[in-house]
C-alpha positions as CSV (number, residue, x, y, z in Angstrom):
1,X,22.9,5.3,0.4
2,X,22.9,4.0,-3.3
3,X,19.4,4.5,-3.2
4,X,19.3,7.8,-2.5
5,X,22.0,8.7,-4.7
6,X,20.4,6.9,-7.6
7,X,17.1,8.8,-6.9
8,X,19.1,12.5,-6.7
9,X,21.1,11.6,-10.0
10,X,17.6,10.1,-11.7
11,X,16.6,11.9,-14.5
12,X,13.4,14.8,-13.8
13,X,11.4,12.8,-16.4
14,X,12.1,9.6,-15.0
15,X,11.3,11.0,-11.6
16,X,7.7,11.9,-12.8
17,X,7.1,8.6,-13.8
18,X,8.3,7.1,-11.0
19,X,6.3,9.6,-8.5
20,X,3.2,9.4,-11.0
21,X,3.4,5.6,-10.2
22,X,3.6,6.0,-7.1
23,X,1.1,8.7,-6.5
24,X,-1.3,6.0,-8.5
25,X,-0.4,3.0,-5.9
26,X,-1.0,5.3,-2.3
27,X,-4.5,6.9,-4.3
28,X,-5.6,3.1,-5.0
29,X,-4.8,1.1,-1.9
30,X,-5.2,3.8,0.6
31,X,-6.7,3.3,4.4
32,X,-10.6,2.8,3.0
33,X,-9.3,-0.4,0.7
34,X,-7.4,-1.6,3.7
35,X,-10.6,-1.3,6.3
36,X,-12.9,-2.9,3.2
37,X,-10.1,-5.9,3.3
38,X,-9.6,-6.4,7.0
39,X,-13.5,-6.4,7.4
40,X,-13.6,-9.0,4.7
41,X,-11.1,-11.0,6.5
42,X,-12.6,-10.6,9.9
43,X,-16.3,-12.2,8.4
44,X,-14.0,-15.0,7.0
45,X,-12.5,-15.4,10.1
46,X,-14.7,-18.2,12.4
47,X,-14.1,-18.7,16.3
48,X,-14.4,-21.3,18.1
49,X,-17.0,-20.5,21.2
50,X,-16.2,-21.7,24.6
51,X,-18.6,-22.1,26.7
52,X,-18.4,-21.6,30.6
């Protein structure tokens, strides 16, 4: 709850700033940099092949 009253007693400038920020963070590491990351880790990833 102190979160949420800290946030409804924040000043509207700081609020900007903080939603700004934030706004920043989701634009840059939305789903297309998490698919280009998970790709990358998959072709680092190496398995071992068992055969039959």
């Amino acid at each position: 709850m102190f979160c949420i009253e800290q946030a409804l007693e924040m000043p509207m400038e700081e609020q900007k700033q903080k939603m700004t920020k934030m706004y920043e963070t989701v634009w840059k590491y939305d789903v297309r940099c998490w698919a280009y990351h998970m790709f990358e880790l998959f072709q680092n990833t190496t398995h071992d092949v068992v055969s039959e």
